[in-house]
N, C-alpha and C positions, 0 to 999 in steps of 0.2 A: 504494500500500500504506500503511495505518494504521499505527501500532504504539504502542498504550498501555504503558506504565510503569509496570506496576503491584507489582512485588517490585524490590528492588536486586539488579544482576548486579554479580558481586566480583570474578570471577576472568575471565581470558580466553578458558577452556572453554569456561563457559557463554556469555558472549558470543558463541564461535564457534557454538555448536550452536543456541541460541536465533534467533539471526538465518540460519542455515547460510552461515556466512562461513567462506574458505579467505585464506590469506595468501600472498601470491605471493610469489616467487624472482625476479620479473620484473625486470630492470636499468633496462628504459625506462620502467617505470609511473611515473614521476614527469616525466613528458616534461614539465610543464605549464611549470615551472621551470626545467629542467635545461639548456636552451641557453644557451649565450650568459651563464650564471653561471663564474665561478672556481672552479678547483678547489682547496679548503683543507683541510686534515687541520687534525681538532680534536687536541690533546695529551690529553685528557680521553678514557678510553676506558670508564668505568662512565657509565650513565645512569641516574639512578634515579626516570626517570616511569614505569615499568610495569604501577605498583599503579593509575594514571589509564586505563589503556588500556581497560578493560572498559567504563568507561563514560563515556570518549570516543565506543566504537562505538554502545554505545547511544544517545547524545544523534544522533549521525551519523546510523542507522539512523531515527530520529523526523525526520528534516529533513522540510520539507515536500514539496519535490521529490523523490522519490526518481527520477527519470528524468534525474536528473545528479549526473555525481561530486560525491562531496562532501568536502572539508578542515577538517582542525583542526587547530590549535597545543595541543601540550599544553607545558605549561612550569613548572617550579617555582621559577623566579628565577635561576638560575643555568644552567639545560641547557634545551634547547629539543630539540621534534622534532614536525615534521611528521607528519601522520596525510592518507591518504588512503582513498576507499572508494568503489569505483565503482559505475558504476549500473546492476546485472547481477544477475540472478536469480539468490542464491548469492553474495551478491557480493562481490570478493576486496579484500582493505586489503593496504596496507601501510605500515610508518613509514621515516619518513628516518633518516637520518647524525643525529648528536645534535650542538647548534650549543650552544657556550659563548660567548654574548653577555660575560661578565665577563671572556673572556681575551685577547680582542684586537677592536677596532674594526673589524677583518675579519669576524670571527665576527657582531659585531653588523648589519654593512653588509650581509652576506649574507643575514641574518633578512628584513630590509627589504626586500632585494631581491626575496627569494620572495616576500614578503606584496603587495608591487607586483603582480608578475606575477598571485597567484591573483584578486587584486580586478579587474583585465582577463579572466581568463580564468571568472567567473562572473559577468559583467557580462550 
């Protein structure tokens, strides 16, 4: 599947309805990562990448493969959060836990660690 770029999507509606993306509940859709990491609670509980999210999915939704999931870091310098979108007609995203790289070296170590794992797992 193609998909030119031709208007900016803004909001995450359109994003959803333009692509017909549904966003899961799913607890395992991040298997790719989720083993064999630590389990850490951020003290941080607002995230404010959301305004990114519409068009995350769209740069996602243009990857060249659409016949494999695909990932992205959205990050504004201080919160981080993974974005997933799998490769499924209709196909369902979702984001991670929100990681504060500035409030502890754990938060940081974690980042790394995922980003480890997806460069194996799209290799």
């Amino acid at each position: 599947m193609s998909v030119a770029i031709t208007e900016a999507i803004t909001t995450l509606v359109e994003a959803e309805q333009r692509f017909q993306l549904t966003r899961t509940e799913n607890e395992t859709f991040f298997w790719e990562w989720s083993t064999d990491l630590p389990s850490l609670e951020s003290k941080k509980a607002a995230i404010s990448l959301w305004s990114a999210l519409p068009q995350t999915l769209t740069y996602l939704m243009a990857a060249p493969d659409p016949e494999k999931a695909r990932f992205a870091l959205m990050t504004n310098g201080d919160d981080s959060v993974f974005v997933k979108l799998e490769a499924s007609p209709g196909g369902q995203y979702n984001v991670s836990r929100g990681f504060a790289a500035l409030t502890s070296n754990h938060e940081l170590y974690e980042i790394l660690q995922i980003l480890k794992r997806l460069s194996q797992v799209i290799q």
